[in-house]
PDB file as gemmi writes it, atoms N, CA and C in Angstrom:
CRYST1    1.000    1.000    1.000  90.00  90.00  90.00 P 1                      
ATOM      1  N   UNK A   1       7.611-109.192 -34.207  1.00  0.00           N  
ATOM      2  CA  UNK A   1       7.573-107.938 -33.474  1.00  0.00           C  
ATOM      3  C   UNK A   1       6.781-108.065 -32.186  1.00  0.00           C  
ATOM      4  N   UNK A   2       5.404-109.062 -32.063  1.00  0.00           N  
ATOM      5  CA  UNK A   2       5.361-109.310 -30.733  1.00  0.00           C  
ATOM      6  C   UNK A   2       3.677-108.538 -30.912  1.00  0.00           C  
ATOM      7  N   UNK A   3       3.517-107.778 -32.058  1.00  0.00           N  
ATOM      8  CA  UNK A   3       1.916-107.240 -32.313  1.00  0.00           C  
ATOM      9  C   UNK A   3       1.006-107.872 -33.013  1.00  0.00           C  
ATOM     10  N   UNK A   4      -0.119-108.016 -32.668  1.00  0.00           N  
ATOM     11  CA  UNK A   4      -1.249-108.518 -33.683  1.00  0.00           C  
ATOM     12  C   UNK A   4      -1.005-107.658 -35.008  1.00  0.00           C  
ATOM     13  N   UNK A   5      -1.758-108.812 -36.030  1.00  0.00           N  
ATOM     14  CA  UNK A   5      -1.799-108.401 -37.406  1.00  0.00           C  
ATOM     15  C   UNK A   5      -2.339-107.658 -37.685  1.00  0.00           C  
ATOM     16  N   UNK A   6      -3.613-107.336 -36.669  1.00  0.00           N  
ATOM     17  CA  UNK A   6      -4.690-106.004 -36.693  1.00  0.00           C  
ATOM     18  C   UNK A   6      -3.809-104.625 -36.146  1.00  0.00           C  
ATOM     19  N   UNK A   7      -3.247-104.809 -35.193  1.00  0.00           N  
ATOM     20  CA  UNK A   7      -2.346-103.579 -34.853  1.00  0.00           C  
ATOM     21  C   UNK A   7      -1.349-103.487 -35.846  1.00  0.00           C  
ATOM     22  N   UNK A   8      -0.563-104.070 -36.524  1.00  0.00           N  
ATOM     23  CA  UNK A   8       0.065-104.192 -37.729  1.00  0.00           C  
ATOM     24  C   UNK A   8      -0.706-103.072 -38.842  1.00  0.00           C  
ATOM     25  N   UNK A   9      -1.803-103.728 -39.044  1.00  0.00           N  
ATOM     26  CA  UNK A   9      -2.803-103.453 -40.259  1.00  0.00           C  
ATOM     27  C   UNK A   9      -3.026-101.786 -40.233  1.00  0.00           C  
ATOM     28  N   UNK A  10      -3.597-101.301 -38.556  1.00  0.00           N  
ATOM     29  CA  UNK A  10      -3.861 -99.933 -38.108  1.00  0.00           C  
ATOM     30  C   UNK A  10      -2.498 -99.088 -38.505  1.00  0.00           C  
ATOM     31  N   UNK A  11      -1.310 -99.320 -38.108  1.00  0.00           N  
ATOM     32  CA  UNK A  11      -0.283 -98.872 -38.326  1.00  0.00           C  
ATOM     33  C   UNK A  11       0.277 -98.654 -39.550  1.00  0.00           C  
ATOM     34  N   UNK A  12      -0.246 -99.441 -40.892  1.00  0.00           N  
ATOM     35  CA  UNK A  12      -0.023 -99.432 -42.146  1.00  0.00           C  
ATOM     36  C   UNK A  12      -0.864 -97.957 -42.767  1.00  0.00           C  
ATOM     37  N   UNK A  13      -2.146 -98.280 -42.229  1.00  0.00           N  
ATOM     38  CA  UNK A  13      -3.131 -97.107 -42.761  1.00  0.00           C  
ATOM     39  C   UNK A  13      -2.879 -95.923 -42.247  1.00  0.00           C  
ATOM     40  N   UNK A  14      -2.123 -95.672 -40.907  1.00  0.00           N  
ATOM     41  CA  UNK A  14      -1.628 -94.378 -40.477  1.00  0.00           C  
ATOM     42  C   UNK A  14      -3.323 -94.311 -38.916  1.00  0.00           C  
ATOM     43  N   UNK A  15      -3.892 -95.207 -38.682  1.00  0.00           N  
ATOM     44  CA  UNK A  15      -4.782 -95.130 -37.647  1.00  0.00           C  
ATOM     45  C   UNK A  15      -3.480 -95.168 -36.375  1.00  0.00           C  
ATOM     46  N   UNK A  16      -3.895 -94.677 -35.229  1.00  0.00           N  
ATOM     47  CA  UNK A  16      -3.185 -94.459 -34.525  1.00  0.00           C  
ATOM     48  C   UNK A  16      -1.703 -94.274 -34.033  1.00  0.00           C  
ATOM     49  N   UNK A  17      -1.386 -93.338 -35.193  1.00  0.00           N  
ATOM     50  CA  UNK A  17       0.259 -92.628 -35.438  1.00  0.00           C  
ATOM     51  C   UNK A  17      -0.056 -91.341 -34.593  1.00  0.00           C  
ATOM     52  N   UNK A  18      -1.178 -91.239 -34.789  1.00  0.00           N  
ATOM     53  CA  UNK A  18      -1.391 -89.511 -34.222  1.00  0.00           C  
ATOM     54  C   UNK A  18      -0.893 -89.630 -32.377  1.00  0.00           C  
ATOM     55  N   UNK A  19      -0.952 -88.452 -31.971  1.00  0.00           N  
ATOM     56  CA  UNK A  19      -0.671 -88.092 -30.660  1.00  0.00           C  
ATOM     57  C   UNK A  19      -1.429 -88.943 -28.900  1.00  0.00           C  
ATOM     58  N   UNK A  20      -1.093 -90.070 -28.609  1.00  0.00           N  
ATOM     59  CA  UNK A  20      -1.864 -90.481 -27.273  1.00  0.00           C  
ATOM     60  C   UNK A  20      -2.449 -89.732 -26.622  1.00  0.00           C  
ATOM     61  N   UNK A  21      -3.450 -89.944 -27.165  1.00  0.00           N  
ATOM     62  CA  UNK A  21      -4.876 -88.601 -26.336  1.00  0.00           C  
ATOM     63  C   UNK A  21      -5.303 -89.142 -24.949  1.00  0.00           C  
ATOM     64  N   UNK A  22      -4.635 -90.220 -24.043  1.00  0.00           N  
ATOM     65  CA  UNK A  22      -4.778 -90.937 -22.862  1.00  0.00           C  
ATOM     66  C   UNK A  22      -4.248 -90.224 -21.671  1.00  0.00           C  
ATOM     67  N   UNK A  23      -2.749 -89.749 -22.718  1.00  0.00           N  
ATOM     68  CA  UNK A  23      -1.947 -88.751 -21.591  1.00  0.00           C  
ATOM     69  C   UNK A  23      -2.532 -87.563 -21.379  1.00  0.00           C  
ATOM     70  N   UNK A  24      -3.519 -86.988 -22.565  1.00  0.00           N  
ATOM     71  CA  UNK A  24      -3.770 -85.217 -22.062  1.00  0.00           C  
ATOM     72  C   UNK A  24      -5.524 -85.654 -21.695  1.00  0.00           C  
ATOM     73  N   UNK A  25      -5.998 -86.687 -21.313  1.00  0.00           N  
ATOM     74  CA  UNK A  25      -7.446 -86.093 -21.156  1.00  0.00           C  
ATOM     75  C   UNK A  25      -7.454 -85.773 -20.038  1.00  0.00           C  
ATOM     76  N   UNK A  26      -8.389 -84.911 -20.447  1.00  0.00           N  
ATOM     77  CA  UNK A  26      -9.065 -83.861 -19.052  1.00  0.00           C  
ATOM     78  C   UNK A  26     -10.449 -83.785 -18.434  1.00  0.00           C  
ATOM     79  N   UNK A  27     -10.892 -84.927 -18.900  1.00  0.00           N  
ATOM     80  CA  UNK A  27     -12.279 -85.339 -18.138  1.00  0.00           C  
ATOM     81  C   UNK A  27     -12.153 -84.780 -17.096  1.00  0.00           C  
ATOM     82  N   UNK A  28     -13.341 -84.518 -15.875  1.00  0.00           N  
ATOM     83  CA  UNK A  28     -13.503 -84.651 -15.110  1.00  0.00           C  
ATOM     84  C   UNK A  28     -13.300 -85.917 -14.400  1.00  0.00           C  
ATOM     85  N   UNK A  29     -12.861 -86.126 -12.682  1.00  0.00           N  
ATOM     86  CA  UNK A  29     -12.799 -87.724 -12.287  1.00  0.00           C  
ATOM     87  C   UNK A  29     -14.051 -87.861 -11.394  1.00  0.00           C  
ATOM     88  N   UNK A  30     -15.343 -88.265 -11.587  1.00  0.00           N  
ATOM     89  CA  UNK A  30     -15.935 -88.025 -10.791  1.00  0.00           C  
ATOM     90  C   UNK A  30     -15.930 -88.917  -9.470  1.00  0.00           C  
ATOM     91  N   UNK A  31     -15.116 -89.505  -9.477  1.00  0.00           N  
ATOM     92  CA  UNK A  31     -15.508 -90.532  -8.234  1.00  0.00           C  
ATOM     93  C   UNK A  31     -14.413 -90.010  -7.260  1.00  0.00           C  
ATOM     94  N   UNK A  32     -13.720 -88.789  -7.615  1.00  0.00           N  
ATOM     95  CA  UNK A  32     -12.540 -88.500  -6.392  1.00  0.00           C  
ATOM     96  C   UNK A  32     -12.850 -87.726  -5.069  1.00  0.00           C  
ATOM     97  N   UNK A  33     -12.328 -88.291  -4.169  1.00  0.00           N  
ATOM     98  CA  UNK A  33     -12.822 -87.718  -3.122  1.00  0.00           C  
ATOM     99  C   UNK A  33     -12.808 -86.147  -2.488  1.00  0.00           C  
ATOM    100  N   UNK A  34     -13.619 -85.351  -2.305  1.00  0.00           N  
ATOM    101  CA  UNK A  34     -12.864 -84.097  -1.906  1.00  0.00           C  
ATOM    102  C   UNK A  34     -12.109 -84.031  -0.640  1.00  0.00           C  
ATOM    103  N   UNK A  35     -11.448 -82.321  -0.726  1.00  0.00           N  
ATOM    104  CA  UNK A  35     -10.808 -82.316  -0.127  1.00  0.00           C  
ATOM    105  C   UNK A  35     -11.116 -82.060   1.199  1.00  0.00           C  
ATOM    106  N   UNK A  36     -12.797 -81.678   1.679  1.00  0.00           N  
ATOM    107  CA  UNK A  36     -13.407 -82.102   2.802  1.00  0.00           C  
ATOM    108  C   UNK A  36     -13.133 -83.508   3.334  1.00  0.00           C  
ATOM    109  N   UNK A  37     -13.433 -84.387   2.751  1.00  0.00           N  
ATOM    110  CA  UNK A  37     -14.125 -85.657   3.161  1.00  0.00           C  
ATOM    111  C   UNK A  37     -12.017 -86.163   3.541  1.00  0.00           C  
ATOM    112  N   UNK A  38     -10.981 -85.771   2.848  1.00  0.00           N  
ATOM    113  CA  UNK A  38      -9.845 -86.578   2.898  1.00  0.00           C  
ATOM    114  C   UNK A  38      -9.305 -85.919   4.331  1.00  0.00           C  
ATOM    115  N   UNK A  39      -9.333 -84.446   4.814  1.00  0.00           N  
ATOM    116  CA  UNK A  39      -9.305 -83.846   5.846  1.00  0.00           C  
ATOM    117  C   UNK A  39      -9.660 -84.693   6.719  1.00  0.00           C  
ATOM    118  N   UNK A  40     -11.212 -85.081   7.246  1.00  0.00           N  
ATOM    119  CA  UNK A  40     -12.043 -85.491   7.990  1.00  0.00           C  
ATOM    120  C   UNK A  40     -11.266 -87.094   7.851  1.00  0.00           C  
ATOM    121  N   UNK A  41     -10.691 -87.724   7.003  1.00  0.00           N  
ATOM    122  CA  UNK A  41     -10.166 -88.913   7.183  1.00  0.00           C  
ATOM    123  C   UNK A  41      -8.805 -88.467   8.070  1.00  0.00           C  
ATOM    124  N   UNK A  42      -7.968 -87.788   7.865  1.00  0.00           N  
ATOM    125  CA  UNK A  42      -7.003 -87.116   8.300  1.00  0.00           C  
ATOM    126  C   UNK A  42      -7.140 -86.674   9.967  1.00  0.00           C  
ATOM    127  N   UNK A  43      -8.592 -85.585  10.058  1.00  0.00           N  
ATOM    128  CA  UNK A  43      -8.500 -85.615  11.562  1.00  0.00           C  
ATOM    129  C   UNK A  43      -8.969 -87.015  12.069  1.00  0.00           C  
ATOM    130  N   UNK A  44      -9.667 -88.000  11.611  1.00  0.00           N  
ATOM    131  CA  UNK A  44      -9.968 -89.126  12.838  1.00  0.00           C  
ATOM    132  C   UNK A  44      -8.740 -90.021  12.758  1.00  0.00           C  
ATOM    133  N   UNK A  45      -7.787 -90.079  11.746  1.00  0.00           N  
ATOM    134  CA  UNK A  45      -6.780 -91.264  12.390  1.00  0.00           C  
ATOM    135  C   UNK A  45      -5.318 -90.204  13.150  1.00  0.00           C  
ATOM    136  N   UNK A  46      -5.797 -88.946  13.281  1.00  0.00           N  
ATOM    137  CA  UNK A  46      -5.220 -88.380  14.107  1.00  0.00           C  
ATOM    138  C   UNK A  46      -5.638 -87.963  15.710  1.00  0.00           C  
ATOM    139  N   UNK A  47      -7.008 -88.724  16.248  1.00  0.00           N  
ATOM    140  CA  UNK A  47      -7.346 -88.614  17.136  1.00  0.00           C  
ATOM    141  C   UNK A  47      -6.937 -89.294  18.126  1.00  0.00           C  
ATOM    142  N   UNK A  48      -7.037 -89.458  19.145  1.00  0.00           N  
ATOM    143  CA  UNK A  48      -5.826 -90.403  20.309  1.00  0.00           C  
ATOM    144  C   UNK A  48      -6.467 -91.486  20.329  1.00  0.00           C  
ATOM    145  N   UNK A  49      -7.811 -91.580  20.009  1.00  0.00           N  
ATOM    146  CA  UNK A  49      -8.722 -93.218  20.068  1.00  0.00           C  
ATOM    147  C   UNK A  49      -8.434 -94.127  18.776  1.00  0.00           C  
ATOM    148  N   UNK A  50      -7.745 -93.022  17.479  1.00  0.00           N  
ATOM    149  CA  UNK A  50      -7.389 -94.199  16.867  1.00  0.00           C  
ATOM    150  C   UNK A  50      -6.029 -93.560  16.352  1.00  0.00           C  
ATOM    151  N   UNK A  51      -5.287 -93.205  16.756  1.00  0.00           N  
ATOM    152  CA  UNK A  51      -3.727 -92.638  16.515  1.00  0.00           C  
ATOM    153  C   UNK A  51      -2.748 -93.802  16.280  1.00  0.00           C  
ATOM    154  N   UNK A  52      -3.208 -95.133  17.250  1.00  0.00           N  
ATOM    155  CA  UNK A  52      -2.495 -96.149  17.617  1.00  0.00           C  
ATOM    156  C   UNK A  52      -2.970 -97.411  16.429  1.00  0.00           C  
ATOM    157  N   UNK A  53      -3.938 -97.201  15.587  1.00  0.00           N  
ATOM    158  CA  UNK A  53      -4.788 -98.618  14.923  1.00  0.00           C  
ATOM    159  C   UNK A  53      -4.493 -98.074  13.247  1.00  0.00           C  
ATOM    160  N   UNK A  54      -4.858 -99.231  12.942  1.00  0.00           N  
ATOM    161  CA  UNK A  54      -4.482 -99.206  11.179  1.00  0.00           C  
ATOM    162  C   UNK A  54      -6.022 -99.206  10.994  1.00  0.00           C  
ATOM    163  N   UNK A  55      -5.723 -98.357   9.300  1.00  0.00           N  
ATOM    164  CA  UNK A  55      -7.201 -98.395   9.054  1.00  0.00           C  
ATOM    165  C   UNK A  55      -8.054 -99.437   8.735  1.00  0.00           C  
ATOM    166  N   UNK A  56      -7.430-100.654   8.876  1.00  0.00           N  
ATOM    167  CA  UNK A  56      -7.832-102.036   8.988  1.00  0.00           C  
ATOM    168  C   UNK A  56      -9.118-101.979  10.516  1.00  0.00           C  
ATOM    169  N   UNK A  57      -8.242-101.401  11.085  1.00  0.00           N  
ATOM    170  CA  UNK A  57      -9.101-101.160  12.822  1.00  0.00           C  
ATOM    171  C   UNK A  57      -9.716-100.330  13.143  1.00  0.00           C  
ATOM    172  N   UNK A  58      -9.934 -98.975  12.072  1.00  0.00           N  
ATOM    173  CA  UNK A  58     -10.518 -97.729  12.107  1.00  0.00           C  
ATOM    174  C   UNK A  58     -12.054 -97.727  11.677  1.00  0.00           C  
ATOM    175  N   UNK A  59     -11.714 -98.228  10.271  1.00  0.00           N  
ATOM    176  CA  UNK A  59     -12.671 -98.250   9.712  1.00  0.00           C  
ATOM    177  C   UNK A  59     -14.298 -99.383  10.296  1.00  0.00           C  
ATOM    178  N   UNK A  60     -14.156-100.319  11.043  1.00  0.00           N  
ATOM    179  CA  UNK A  60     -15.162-101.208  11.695  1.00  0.00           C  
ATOM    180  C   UNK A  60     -15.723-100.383  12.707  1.00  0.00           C  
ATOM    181  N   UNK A  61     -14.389 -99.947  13.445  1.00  0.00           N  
ATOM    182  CA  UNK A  61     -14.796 -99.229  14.334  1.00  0.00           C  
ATOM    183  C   UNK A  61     -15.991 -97.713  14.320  1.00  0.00           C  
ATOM    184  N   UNK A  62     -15.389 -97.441  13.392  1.00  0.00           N  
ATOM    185  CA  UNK A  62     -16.234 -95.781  12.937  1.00  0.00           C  
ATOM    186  C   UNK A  62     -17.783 -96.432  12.383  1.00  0.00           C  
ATOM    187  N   UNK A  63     -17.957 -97.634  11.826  1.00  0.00           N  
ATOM    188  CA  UNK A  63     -18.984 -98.449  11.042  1.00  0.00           C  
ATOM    189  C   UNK A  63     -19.980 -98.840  12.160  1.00  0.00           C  
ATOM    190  N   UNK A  64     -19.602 -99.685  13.369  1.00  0.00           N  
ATOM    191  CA  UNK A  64     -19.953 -99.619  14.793  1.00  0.00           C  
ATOM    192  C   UNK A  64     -20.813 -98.562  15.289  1.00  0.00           C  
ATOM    193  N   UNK A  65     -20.570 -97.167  15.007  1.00  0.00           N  
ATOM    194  CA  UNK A  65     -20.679 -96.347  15.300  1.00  0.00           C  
ATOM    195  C   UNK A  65     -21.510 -95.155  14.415  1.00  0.00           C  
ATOM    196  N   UNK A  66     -21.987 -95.995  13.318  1.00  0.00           N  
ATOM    197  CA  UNK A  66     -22.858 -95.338  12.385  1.00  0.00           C  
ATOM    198  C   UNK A  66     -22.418 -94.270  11.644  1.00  0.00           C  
ATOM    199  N   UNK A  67     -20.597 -94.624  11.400  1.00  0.00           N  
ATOM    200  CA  UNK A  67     -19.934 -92.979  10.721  1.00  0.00           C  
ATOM    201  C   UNK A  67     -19.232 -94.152   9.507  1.00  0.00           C  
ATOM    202  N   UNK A  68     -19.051 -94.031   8.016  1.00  0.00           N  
ATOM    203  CA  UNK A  68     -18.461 -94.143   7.015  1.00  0.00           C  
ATOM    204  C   UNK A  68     -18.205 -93.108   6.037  1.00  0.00           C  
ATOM    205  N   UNK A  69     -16.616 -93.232   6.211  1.00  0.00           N  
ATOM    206  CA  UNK A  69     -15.905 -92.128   5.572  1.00  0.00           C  
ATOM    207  C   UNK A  69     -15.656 -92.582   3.940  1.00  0.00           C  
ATOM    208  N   UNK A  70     -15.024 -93.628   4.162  1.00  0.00           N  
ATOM    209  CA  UNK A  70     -14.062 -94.393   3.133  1.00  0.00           C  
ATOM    210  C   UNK A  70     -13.663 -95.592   3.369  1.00  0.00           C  
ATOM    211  N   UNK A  71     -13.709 -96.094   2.361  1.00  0.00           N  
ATOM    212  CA  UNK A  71     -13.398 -97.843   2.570  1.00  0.00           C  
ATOM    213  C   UNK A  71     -11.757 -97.955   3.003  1.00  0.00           C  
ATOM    214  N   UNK A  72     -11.267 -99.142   3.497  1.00  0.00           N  
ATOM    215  CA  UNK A  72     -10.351 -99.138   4.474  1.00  0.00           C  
ATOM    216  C   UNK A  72      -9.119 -99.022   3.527  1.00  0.00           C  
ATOM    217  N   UNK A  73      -8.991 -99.097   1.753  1.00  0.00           N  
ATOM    218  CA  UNK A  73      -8.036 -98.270   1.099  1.00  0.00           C  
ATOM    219  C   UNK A  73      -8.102 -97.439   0.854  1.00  0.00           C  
ATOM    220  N   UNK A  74      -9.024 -96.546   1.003  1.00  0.00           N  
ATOM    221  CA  UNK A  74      -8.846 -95.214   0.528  1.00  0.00           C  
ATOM    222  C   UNK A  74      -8.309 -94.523   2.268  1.00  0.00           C  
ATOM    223  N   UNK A  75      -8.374 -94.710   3.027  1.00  0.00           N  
ATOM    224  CA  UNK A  75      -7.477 -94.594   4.196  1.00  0.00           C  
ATOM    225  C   UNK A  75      -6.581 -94.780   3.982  1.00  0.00           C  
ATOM    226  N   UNK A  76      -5.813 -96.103   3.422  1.00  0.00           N  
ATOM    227  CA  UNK A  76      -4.497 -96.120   3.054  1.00  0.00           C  
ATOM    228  C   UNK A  76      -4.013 -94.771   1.967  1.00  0.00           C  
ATOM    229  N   UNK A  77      -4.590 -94.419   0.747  1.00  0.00           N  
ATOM    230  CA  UNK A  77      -4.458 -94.140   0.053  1.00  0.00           C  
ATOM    231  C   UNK A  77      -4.038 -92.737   0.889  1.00  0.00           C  
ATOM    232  N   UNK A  78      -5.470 -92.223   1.403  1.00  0.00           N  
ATOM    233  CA  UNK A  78      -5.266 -90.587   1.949  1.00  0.00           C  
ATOM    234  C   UNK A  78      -3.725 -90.536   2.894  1.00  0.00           C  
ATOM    235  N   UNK A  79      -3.715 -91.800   3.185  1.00  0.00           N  
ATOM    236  CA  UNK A  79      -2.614 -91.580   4.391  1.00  0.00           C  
ATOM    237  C   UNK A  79      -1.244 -91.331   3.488  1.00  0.00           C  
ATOM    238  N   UNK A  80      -1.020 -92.015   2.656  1.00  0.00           N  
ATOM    239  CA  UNK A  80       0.131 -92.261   2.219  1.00  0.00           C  
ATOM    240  C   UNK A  80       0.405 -90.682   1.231  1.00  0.00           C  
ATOM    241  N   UNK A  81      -0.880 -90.046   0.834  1.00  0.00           N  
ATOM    242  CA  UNK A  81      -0.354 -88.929  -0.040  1.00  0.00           C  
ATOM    243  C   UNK A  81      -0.283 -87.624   0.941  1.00  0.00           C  
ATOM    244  N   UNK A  82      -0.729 -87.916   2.173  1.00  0.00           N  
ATOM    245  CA  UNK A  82      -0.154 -86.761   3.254  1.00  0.00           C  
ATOM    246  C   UNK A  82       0.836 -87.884   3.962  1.00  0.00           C  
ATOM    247  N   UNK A  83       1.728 -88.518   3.609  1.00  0.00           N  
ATOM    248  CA  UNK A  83       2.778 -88.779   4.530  1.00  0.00           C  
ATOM    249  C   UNK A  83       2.734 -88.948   5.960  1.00  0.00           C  
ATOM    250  N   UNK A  84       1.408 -89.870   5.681  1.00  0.00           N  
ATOM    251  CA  UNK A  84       0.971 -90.446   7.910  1.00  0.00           C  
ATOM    252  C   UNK A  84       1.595 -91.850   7.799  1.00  0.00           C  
ATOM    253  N   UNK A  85       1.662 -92.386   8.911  1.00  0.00           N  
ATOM    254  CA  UNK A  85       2.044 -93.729   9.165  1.00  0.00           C  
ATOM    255  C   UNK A  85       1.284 -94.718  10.072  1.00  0.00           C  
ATOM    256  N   UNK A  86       1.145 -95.125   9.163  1.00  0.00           N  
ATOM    257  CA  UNK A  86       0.087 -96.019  10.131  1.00  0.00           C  
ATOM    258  C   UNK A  86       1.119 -96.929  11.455  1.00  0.00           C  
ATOM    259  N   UNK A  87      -0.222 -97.824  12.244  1.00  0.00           N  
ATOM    260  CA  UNK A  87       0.362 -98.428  13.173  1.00  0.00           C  
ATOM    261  C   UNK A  87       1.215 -99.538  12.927  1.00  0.00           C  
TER     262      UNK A  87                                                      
END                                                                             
């Protein structure tokens, strides 16, 4: 079948038949960014000084300059779930 004998074993006793509690948790995520801070990523790669650069080129630059928003994937990330395009 392709499973350990221990997952075998769990499955005999009825341990994890019940419902995947992975799909409904509802923790809190604490490490997500708000929706301040993804804005503020939003207005600077919409500014004309970096309209033209990937956040490969954004992010050094803003660092230069004593401003860190987000590391240079979570730029990707913000960009791609508002539908921007990079350079």
């Amino acid at each position: 079948m392709g499973i350990s004998a221990r997952t075998y074993q769990r499955w005999n006793r009825g341990e994890g038949l019940s419902e995947d509690l992975r799909l409904h948790n509802t923790a809190p995520v604490h490490n997500q960014l708000s929706e301040a801070i993804k804005q503020e990523i939003i207005t600077v790669i919409n500014k004309p000084e970096y309209s033209a650069l990937t956040p490969h080129q954004i992010v050094p630059r803003l660092l230069d300059l004593g401003c860190y928003l987000a590391s240079e994937s979570t730029f990707y990330r913000v960009m791609k779930a508002h539908n921007h395009r990079s350079a």
